[in-house]
DRENDREN-137506 format. One record per residue: x, y, z of N, C-alpha, C, O in turn; residue number from 1; residue in three letters. Coordinates in steps of 0.001 Angstrom, whole numbers. Layout:
<atoms>
+---------+---------+---------+---------+---------+---------+---------+---------+---------+---------+---------+---------+-----+-----+
!     nxx !     nyy !     nzz !    caxx !    cayy !    cazz !     cxx !     cyy !     czz !     oxx !     oyy !     ozz !   i !  aa !
+---------+---------+---------+---------+---------+---------+---------+---------+---------+---------+---------+---------+-----+-----+
!       X !       Y !       Z !       X !       Y !       Z !       X !       Y !       Z !       X !       Y !       Z ! NUM ! ala !
...
+---------+---------+---------+---------+---------+---------+---------+---------+---------+---------+---------+---------+-----+-----+
</atoms>
This chain:
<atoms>
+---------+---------+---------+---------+---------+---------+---------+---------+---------+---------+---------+---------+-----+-----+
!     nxx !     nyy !     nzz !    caxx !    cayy !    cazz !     cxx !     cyy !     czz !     oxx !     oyy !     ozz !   i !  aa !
+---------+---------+---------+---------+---------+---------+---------+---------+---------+---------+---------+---------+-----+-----+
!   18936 !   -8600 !  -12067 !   17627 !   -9209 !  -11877 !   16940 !   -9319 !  -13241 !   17092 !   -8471 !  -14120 !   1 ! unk !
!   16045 !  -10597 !  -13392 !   15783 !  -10334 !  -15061 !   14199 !  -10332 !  -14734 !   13577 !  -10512 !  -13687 !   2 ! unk !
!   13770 !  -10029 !  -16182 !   12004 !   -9708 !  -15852 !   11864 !  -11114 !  -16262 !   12513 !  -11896 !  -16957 !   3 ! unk !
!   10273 !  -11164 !  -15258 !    9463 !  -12650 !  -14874 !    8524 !  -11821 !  -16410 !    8639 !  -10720 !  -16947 !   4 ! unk !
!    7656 !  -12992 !  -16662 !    6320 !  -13414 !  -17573 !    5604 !  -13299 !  -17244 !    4896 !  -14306 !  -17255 !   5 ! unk !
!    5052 !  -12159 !  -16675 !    2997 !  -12726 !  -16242 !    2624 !  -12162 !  -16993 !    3099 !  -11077 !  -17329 !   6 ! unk !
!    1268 !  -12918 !  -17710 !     176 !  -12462 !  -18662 !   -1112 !  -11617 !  -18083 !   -1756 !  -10710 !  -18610 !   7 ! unk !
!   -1261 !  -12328 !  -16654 !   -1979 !  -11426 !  -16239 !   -1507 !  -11602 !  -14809 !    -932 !  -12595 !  -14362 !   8 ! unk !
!   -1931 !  -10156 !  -13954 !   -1736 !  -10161 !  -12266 !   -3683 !   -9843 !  -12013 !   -4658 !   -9238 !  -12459 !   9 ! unk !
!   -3125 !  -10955 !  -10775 !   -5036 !  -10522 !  -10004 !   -4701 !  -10521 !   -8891 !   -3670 !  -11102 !   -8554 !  10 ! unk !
!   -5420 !   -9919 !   -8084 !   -5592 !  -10394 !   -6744 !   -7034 !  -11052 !   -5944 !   -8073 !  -10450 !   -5676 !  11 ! unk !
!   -6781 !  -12083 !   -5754 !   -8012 !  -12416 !   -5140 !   -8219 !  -12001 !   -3869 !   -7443 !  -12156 !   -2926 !  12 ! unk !
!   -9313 !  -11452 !   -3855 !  -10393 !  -10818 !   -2483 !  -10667 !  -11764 !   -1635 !  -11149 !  -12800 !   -2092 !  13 ! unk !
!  -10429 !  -11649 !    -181 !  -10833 !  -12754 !     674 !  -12314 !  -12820 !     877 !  -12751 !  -11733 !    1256 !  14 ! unk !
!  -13222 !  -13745 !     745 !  -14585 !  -14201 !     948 !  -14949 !  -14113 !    1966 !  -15017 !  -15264 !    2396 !  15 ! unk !
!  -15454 !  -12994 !    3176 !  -15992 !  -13582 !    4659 !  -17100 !  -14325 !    3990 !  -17444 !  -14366 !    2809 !  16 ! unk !
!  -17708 !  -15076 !    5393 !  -19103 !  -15899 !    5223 !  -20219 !  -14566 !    5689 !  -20432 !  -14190 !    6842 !  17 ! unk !
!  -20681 !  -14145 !    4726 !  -22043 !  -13545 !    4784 !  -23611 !  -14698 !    5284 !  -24022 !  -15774 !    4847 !  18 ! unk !
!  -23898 !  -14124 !    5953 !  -25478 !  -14757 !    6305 !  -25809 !  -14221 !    5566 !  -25165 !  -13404 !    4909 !  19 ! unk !
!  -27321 !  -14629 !    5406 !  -28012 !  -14153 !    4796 !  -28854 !  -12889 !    5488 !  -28690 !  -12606 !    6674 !  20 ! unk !
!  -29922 !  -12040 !    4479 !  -30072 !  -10702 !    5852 !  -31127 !  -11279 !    6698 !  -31944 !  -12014 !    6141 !  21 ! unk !
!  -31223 !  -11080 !    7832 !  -32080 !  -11040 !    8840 !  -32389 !  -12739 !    9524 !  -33385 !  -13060 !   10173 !  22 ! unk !
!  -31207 !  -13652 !    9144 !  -30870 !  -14991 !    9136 !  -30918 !  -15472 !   10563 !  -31686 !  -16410 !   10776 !  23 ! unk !
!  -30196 !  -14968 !   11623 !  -30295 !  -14397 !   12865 !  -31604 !  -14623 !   14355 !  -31691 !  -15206 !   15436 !  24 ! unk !
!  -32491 !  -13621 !   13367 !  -33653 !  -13727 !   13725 !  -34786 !  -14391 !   13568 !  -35728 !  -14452 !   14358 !  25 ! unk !
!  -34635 !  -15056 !   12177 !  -35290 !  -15937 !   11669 !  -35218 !  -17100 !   12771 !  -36232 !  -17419 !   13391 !  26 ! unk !
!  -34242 !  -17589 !   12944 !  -33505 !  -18557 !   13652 !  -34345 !  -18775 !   14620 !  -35087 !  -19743 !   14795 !  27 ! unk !
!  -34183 !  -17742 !   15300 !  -34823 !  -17428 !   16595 !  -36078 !  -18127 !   16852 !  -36369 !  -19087 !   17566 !  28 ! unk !
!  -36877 !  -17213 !   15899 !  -38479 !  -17453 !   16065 !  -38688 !  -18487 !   15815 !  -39475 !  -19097 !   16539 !  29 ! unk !
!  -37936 !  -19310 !   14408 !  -38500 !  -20712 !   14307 !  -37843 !  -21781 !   15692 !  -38216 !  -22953 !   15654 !  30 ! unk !
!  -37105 !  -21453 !   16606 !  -36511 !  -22407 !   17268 !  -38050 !  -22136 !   18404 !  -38899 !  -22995 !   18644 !  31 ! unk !
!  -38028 !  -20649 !   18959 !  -39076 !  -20118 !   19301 !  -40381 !  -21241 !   18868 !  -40498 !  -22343 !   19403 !  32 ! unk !
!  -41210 !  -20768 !   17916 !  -41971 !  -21687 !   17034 !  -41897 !  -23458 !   17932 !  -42749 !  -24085 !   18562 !  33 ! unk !
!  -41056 !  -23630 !   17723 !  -40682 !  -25286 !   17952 !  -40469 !  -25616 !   19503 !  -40523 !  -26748 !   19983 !  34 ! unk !
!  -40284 !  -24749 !   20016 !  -40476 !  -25378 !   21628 !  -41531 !  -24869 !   22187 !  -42013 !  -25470 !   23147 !  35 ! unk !
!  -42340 !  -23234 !   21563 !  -43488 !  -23305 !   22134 !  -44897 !  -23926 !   20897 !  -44698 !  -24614 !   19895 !  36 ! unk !
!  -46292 !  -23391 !   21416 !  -47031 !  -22914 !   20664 !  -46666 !  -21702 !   19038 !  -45888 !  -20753 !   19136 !  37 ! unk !
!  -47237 !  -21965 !   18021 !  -46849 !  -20960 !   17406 !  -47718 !  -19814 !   17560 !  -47280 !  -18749 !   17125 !  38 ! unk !
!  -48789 !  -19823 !   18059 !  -49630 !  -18599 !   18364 !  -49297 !  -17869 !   20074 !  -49755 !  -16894 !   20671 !  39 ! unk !
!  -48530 !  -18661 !   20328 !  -47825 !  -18573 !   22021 !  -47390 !  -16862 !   21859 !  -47125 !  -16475 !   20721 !  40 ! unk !
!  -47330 !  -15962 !   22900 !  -47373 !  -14809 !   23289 !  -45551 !  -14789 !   23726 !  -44797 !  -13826 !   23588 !  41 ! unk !
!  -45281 !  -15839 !   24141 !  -43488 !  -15489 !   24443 !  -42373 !  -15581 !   22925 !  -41163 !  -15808 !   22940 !  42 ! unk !
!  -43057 !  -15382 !   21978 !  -42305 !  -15783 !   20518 !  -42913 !  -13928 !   19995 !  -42461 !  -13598 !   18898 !  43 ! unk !
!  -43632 !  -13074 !   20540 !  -44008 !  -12004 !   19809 !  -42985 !  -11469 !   19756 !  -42631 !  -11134 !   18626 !  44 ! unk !
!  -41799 !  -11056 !   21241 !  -41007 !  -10477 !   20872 !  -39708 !  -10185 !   19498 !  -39189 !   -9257 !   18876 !  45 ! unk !
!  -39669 !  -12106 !   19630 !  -38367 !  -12042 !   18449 !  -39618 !  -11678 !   16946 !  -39265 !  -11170 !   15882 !  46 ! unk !
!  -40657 !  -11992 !   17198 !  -41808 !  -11846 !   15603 !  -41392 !  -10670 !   15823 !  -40864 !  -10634 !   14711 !  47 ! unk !
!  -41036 !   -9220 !   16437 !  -41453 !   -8509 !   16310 !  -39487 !   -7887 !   15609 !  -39090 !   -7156 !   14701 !  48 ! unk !
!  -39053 !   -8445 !   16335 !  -37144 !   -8038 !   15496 !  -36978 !   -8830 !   14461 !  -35899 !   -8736 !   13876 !  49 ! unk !
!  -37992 !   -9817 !   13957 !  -37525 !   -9949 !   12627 !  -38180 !   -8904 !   11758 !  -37626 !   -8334 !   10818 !  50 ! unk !
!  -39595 !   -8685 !   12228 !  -40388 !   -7929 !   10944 !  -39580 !   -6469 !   11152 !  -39692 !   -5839 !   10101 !  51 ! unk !
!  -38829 !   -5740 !   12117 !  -37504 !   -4734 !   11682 !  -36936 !   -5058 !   11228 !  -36579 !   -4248 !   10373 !  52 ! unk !
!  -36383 !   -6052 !   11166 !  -34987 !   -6599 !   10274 !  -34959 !   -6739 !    9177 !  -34021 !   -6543 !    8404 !  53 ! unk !
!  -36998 !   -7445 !    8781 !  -37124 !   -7217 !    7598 !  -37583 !   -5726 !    6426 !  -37502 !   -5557 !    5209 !  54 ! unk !
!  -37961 !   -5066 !    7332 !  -38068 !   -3441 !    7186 !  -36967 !   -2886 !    6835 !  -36949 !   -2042 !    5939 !  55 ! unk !
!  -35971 !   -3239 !    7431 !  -34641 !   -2350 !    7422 !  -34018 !   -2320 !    5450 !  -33490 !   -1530 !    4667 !  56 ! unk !
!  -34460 !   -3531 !    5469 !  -34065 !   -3257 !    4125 !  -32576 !   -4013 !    3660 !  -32019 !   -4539 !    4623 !  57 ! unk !
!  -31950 !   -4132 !    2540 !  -30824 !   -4594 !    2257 !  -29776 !   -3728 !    2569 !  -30175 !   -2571 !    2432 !  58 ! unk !
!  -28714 !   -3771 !    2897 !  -27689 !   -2442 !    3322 !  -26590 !   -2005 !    1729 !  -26094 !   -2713 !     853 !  59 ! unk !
!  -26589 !   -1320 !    1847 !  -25428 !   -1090 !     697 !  -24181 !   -1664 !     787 !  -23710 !   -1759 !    1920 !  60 ! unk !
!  -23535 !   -2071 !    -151 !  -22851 !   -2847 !    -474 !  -21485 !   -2012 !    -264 !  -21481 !    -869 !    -722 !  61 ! unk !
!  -20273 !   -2503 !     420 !  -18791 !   -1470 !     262 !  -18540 !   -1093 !   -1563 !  -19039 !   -1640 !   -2546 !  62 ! unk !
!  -17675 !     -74 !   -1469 !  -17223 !     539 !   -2793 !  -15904 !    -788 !   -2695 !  -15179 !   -1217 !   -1798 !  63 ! unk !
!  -16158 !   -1158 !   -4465 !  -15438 !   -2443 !   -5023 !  -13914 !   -1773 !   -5057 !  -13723 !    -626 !   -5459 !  64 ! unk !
!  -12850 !   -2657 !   -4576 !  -11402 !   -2350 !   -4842 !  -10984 !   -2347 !   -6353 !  -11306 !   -3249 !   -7126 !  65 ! unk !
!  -10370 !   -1445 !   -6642 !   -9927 !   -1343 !   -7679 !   -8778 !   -1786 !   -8012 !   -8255 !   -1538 !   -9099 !  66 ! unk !
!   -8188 !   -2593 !   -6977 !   -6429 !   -3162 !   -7658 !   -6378 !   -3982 !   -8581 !   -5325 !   -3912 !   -9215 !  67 ! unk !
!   -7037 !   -4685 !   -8898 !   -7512 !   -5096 !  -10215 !   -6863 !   -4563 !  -11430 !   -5841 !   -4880 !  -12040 !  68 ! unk !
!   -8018 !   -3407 !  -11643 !   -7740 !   -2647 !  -12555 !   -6724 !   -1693 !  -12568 !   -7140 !    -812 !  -13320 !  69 ! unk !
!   -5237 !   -1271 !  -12006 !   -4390 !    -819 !  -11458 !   -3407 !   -1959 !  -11886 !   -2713 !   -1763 !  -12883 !  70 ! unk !
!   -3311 !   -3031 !  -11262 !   -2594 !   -4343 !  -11695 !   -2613 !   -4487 !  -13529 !   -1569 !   -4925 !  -14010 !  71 ! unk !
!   -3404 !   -4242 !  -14216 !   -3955 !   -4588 !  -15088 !   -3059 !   -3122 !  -16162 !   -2225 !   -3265 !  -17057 !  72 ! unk !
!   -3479 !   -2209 !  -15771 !   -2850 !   -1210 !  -16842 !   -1041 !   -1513 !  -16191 !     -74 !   -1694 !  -16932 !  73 ! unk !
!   -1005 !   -1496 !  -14892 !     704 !   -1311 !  -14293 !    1009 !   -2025 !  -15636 !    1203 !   -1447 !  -16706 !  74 ! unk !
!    1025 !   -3420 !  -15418 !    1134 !   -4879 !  -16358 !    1518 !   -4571 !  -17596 !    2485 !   -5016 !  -18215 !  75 ! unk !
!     671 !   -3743 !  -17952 !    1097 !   -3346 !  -19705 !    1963 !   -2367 !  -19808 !    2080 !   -1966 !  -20966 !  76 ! unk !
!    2657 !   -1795 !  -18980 !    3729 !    -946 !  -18707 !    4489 !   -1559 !  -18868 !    5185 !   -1564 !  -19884 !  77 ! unk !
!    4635 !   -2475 !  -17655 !    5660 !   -3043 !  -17318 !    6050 !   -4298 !  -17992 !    7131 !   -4870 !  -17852 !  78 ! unk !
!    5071 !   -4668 !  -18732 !    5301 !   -6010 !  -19779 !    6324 !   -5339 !  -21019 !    7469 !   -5603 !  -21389 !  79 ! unk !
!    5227 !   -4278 !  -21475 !    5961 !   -3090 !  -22414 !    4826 !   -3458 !  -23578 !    5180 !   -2856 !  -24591 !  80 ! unk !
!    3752 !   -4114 !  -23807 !    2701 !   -4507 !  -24419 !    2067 !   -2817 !  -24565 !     990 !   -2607 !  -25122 !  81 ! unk !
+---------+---------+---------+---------+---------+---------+---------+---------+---------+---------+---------+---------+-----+-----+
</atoms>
């Protein structure tokens, strides 16, 4: 078997589709909003799960994969660099 050439190895991370935070609820109220009154009494409820949603705050983010950087030193081993 003979050795291949790579200059560099990556791996690309798959992208889910993130909403945005509290996107959801927003939704809601403005659809809310648009078929009733906006001062209308049947739209308090969702007013009232967005302004939690917006309370809640941003969530923490997962701990970043490191194969990257793993790929990256292996590489110079194995290049012999």
């Amino acid at each position: 078997m003979t050795a291949v050439n790579i200059p560099k190895l990556r791996v690309r991370t798959r992208k889910a589709q993130n909403l945005p935070q509290c996107a959801v609820e927003m939704s809601s109220l403005a659809t809310c909003w648009a078929s009733v009154s906006v001062d209308d009494k049947k739209c308090a409820e969702m007013a009232k799960a967005l302004t939690e949603c917006m309370q809640k705050g941003k969530p923490r983010g997962a701990k970043r994969s490191n194969v990257n950087y793993h790929l990256a030193r292996l590489g110079k081993q194995v290049l012999g660099k």
